[in-house]
DORO-184722 format. One record per residue: x, z, y of N, C-alpha, C, CB in turn; residue in three letters. Coordinates in steps of 0.001 Angstrom, whole numbers. Glycine has a CB too. Layout:
N
SITE      n.px      n.pz      n.py     ca.px     ca.pz     ca.py      c.px      c.pz      c.py     cb.px     cb.pz     cb.py   residu
SITE         X         Z         Y         X         Z         Y         X         Z         Y         X         Z         Y      Ala
...
// end
This chain:
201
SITE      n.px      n.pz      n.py     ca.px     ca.pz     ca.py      c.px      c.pz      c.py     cb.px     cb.pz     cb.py   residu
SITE     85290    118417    114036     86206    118774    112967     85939    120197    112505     87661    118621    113425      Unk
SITE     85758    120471    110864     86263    121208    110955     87191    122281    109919     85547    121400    111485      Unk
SITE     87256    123561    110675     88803    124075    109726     88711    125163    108266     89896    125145    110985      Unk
SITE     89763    124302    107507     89585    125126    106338     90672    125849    106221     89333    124451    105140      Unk
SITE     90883    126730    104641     92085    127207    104700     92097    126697    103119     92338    128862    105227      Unk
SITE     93250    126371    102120     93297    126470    100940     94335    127319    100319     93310    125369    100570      Unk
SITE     94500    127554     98816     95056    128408     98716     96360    128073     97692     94138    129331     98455      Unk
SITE     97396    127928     97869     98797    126849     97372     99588    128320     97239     99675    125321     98858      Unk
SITE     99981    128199     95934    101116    129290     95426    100879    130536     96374    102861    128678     95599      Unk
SITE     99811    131165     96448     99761    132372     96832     99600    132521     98234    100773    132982     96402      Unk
SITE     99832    130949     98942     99984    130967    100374     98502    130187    100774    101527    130128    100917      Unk
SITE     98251    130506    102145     96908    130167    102798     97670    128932    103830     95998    131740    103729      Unk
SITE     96902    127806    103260     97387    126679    104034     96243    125841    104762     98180    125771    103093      Unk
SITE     96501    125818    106133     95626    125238    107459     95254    123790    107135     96559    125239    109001      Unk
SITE     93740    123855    106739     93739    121918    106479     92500    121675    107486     93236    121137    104389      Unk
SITE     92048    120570    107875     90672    120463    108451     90400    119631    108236     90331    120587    109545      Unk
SITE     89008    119137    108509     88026    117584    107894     88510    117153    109132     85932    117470    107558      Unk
SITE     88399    116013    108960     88257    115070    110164     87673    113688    109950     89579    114856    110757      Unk
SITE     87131    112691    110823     86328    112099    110821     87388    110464    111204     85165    112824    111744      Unk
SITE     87057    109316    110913     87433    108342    111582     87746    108475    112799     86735    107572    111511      Unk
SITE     87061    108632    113795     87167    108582    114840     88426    109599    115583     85907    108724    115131      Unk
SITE     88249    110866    114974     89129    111711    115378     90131    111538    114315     88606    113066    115600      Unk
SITE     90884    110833    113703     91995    110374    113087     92619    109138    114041     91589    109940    111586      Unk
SITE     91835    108053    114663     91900    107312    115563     92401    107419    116620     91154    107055    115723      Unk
SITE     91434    108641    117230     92149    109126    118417     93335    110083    118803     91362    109541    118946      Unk
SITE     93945    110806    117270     95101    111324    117379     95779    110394    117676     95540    111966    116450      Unk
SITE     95837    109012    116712     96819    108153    116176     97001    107573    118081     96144    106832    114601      Unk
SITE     95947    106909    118580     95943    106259    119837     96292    107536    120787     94456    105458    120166      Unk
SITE     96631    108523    120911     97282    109874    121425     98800    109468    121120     96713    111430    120533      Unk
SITE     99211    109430    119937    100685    109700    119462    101104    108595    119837    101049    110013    117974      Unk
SITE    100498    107635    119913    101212    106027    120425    101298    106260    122117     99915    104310    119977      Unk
SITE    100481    106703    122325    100827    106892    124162    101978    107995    124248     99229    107618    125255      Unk
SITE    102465    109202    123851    103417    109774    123920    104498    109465    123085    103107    110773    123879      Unk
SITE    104392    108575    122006    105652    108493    121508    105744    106521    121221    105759    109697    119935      Unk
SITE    106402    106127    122395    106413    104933    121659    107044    104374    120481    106658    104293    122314      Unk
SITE    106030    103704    119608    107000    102890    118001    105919    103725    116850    109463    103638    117671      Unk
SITE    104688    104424    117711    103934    104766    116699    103358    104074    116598    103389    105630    116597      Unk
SITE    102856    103424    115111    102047    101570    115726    100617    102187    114875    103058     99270    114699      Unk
SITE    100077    103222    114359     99224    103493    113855     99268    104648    112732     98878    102452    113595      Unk
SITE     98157    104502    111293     98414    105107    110265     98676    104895    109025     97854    105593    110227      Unk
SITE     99084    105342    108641     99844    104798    107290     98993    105814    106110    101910    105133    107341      Unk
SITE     97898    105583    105083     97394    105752    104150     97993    106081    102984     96847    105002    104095      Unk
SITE     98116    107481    102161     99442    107148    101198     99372    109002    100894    101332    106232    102235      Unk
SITE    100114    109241     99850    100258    110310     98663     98643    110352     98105    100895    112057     99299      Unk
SITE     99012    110633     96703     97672    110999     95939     97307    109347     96079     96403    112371     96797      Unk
SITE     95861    108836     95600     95427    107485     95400     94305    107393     96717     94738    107230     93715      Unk
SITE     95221    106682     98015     94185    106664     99334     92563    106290     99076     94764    105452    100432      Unk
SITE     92716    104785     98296     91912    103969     97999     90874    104693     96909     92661    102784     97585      Unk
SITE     90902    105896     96808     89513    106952     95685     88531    106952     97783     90546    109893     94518      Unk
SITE     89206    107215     98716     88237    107117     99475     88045    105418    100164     88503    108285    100481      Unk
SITE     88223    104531    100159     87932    103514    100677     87396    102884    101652     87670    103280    100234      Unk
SITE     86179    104190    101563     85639    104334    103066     86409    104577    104206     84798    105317    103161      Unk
SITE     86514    105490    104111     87113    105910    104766     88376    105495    105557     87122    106579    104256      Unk
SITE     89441    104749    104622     90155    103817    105397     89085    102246    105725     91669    103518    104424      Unk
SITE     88587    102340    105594     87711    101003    106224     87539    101113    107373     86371    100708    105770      Unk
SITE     86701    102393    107671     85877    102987    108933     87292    103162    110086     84913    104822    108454      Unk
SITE     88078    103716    109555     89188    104363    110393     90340    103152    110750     89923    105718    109458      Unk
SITE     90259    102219    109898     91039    100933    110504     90398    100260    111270     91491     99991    109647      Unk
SITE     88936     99929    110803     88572     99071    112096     88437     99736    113533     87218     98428    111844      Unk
SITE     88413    100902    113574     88834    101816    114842     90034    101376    115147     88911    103385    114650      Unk
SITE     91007    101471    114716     92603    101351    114623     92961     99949    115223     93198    101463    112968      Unk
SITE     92205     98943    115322     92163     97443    115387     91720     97551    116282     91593     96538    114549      Unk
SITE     90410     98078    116899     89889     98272    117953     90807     98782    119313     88936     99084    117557      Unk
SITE     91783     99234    118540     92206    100565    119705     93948     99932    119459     91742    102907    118994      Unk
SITE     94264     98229    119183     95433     97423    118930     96808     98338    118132     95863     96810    120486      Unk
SITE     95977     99098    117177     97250     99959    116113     96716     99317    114882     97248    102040    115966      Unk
SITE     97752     99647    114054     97659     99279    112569     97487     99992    111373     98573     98767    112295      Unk
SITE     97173     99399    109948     96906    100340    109298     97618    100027    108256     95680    100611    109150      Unk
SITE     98135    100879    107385     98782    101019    106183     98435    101602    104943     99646    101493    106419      Unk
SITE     98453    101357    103469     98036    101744    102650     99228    102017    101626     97053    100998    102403      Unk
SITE     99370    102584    100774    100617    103152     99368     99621    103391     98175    101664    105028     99718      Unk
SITE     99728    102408     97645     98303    102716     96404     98978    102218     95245     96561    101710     96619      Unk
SITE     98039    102367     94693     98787    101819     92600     97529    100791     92461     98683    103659     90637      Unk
SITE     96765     99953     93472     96116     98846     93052     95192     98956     92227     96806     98073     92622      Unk
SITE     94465    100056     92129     93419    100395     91235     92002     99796     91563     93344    101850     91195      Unk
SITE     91609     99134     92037     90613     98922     92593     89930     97522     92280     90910     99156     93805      Unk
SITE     89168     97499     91842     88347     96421     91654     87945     95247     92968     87143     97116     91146      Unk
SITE     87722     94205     92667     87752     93162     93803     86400     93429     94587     87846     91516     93207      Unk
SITE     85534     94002     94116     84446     94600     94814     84804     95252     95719     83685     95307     94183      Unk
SITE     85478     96091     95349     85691     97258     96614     87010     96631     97728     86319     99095     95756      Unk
SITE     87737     96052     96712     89361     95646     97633     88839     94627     98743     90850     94637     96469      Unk
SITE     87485     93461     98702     87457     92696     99420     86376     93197    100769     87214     91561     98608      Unk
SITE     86236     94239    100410     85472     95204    101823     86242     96056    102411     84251     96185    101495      Unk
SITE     87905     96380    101642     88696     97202    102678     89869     96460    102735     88986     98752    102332      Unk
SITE     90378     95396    102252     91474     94546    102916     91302     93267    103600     92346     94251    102021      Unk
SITE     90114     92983    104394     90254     92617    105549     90531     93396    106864     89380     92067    105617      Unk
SITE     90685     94931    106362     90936     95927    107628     92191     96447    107725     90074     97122    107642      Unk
SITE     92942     96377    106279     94511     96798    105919     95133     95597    106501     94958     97022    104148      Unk
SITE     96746     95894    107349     97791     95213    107824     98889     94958    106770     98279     95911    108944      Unk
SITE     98795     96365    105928    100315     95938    105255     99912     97463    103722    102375     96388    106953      Unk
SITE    100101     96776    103009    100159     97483    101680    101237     98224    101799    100231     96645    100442      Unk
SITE    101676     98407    100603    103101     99240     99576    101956     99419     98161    103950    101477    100463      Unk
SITE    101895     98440     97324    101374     98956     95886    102232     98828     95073    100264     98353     95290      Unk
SITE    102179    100152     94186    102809    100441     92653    102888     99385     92082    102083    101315     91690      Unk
SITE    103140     98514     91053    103409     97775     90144    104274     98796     89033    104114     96519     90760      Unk
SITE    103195     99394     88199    104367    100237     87230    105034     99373     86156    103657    101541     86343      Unk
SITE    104338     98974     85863    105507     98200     85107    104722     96447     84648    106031     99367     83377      Unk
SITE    105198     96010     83619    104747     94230     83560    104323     94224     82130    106203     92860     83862      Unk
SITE    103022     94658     81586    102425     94737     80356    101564     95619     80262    103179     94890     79441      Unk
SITE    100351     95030     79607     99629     95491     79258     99475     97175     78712     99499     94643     78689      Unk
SITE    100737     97102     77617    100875     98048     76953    101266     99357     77815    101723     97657     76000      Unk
SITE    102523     98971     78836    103063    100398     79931    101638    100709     80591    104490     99924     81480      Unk
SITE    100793     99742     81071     99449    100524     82030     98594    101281     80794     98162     99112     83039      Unk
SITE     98747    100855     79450     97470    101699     78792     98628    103027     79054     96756    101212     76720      Unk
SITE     99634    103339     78778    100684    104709     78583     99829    105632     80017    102992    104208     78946      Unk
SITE    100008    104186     81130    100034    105281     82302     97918    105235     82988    101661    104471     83947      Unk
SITE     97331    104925     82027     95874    104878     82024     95602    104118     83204     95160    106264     82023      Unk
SITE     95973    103049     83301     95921    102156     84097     95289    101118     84027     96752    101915     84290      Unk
SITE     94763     99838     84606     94393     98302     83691     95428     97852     84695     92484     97338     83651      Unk
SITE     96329     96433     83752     97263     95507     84489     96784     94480     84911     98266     95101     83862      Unk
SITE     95510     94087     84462     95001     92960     85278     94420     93473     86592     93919     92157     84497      Unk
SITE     93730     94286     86621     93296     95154     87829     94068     95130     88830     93155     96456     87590      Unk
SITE     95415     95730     88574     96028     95811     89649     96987     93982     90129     97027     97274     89302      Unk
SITE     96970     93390     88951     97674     92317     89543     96225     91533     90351     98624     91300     88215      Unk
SITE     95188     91484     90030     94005     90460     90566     94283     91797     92170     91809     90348     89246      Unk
SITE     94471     92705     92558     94056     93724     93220     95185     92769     94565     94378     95579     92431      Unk
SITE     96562     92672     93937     97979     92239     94625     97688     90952     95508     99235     91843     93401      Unk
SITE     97460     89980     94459     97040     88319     94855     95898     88531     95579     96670     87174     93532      Unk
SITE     95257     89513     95681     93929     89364     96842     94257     89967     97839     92503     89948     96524      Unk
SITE     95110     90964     98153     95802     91131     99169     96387     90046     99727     96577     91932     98950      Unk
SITE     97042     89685     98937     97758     88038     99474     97016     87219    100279     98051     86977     98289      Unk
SITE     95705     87299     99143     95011     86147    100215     94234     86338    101295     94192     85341     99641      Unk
SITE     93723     87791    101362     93632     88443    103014     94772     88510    103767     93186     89914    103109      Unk
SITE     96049     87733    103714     97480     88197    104958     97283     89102    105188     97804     87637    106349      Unk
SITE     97669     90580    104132     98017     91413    104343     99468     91392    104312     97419     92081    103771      Unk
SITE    100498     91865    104885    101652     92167    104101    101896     93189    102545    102368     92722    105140      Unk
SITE    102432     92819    101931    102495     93010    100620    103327     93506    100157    102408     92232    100051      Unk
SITE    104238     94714     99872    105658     95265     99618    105047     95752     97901    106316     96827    101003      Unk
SITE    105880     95688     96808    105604     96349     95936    106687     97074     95126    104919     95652     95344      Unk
SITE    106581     98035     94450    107263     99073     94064    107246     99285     92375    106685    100223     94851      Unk
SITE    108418     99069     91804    108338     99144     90255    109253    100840     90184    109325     97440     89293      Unk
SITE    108998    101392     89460    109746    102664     89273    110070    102311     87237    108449    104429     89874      Unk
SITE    111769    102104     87818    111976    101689     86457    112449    103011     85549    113106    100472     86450      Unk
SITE    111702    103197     84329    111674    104081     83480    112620    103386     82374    110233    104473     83120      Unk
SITE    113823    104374     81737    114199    103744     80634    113399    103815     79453    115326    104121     80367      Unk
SITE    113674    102906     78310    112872    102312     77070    111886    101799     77272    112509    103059     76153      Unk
SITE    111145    102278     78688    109406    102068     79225    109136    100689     79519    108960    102908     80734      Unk
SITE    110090    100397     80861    109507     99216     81557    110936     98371     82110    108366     99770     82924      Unk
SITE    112479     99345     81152    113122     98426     82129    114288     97276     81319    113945     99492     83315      Unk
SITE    113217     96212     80458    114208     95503     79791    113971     94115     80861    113917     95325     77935      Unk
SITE    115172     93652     80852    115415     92424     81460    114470     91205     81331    116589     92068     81025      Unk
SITE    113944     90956     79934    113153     90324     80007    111250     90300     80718    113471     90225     78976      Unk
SITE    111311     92030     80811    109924     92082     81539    110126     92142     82980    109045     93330     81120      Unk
SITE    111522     92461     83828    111835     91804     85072    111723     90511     85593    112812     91952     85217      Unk
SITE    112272     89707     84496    111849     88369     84764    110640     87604     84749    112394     87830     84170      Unk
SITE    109993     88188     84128    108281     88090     83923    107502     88653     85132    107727     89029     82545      Unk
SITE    108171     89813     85727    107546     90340     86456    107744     89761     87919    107777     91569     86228      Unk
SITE    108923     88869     88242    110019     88340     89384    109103     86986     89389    112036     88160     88882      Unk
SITE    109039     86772     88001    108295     85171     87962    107146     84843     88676    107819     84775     86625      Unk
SITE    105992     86556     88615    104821     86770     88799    104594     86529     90305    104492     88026     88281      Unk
SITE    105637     87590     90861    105101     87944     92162    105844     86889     93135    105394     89583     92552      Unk
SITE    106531     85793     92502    107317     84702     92856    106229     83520     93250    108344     84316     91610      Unk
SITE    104966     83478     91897    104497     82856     91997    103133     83056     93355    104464     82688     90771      Unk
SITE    102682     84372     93380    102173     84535     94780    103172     84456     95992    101523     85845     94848      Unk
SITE    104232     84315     96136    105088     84036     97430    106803     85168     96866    103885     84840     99315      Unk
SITE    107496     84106     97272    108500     85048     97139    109383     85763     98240    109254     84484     96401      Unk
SITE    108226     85577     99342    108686     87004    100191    108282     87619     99841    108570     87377    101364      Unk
SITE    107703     88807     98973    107252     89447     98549    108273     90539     98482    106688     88950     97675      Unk
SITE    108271     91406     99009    109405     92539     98682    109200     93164     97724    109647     93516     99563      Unk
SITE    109730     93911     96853    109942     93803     95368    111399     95277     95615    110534     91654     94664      Unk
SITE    110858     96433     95628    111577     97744     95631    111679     98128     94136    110788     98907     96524      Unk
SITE    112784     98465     93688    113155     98919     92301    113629    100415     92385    114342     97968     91665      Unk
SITE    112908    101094     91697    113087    102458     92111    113772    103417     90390    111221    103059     92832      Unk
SITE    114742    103881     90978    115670    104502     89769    114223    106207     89344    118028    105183     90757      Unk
SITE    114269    106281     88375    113984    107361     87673    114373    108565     87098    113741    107068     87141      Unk
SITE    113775    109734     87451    114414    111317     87616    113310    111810     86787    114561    112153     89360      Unk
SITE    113801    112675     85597    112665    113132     84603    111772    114180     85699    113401    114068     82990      Unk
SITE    110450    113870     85433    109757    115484     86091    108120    115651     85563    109687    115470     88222      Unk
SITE    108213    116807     85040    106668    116950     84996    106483    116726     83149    105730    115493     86187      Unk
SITE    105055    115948     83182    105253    115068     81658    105845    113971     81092    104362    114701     81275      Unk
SITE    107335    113738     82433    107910    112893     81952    109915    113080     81526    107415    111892     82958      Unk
SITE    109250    114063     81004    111178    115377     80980    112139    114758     80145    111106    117382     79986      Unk
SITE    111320    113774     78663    111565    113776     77642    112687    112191     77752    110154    113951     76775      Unk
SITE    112442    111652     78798    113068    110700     79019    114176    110293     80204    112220    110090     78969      Unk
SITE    115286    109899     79715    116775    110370     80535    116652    109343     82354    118677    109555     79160      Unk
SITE    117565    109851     82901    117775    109245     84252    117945    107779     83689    119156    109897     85203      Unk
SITE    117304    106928     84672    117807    105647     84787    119068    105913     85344    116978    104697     85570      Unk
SITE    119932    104653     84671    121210    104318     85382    121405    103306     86633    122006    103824     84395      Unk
SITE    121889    103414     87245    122294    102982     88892    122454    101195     88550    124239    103937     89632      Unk
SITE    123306    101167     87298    123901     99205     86383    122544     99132     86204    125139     98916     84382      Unk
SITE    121312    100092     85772    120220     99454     84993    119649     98622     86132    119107    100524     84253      Unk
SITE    119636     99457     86897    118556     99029     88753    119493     97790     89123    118683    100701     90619      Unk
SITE    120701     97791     89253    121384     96930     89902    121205     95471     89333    122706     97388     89909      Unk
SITE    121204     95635     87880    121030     94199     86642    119725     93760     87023    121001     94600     84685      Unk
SITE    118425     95008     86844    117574     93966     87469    117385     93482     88903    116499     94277     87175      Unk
SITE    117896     94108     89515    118002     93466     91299    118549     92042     90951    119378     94461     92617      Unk
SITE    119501     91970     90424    120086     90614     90129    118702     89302     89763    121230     90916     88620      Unk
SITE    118122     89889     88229    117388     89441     87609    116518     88951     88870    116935     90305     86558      Unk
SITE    115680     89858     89392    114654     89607     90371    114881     88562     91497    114380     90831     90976      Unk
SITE    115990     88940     92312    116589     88042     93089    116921     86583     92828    117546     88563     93336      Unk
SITE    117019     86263     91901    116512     84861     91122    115358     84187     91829    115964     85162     89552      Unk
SITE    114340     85360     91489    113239     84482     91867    112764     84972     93116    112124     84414     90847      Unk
SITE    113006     85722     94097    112488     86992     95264    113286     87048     96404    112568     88568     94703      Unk
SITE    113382     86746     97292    114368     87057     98089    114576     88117     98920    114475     86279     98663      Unk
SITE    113343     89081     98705    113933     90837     99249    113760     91621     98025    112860     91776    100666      Unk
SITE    115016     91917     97376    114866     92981     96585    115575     94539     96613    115133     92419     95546      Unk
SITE    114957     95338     96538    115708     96352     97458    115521     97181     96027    114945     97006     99229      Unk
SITE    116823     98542     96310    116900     99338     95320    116891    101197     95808    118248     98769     94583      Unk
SITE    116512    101749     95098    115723    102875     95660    116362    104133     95061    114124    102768     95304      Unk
SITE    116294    105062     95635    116439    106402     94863    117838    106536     94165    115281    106521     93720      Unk
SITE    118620    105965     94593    119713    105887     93946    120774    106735     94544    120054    104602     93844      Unk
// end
């Protein structure tokens, strides 16, 4: 390993490389002193830009009976997804919203990430997904139901998190979701889903 420093608002912050192996062997460390650590969990920023890297470091992880986790926005082409989710246990992917049109806003492709979802599926990964409902954007009733229909039709255990919205950044210009908005579509979803959970509220 080894150590860097970077430089964050004026402050010098301790980072270091590390390798599969020595990510492995922390993880198989922290599970012997703390039991209920079942592995690592992959996640802030887009994990899956390295791919490798969780490949290499899960099948260690499997090796060594821990698990691996990923938090991604499904960007990934079936090329790459079908060489690193036979090594992933359990997702959490974005689903920003159900149209074409919201992924061009957020420079996204929607087929991408839905072909990305259903192939998870069909490696038994576990599958949790996450809509962050934006008002005017993504949160009319009728693209819930489209979207409930979707992930209904790959299995409707499918957990299905609805996450309320707080302006920040380049997105100031548009007001808080309301608490009735999240709740109406929990309803909507639950139709077709039977874990729908509500977030940030």
């Amino acid at each position: 390993c080894q150590n860097h420093e970077i430089s964050m608002a004026g402050r010098e912050i301790p980072t270091r490389k590390i390798t599969p192996e020595g990510l492995c062997d922390l993880a198989v460390d922290l599970s012997r002193r703390e039991p209920g650590n079942l592995g690592v969990a992959f996640t802030y920023n887009e994990p899956l830009i390295c791919w490798e890297f969780i490949r290499d470091t899960s099948q260690l992880l499997h090796e060594a009976g821990l698990k691996s986790v990923a938090v991604t926005n499904g960007g990934i082409t079936r090329k790459y997804a079908d060489l690193v989710l036979p090594h992933i246990d359990a997702l959490n992917i974005d689903l920003k919203g159900f149209s074409d049109d919201f992924y061009r806003i957020v420079k996204g492709e929607f087929e991408t990430v839905k072909d990305f979802i259903g192939n998870a599926v069909h490696h038994g990964c576990h599958v949790e997904l996450t809509t962050l409902i934006i008002p005017t954007v993504n949160d009319s009733p009728q693209l819930m139901e489209k979207e409930a229909e979707w992930i209904a039709s790959l299995s409707p255990d499918i957990a299905l998190h609805l996450s309320r919205f707080f302006p920040r950044y380049k997105w100031n210009d548009f007001p808080i979701t309301s608490a009735e908005t999240i709740f109406e579509l929990r309803d909507i979803a639950k139709k077709h889903l039977r874990h729908v959970y509500c977030g940030n509220l």
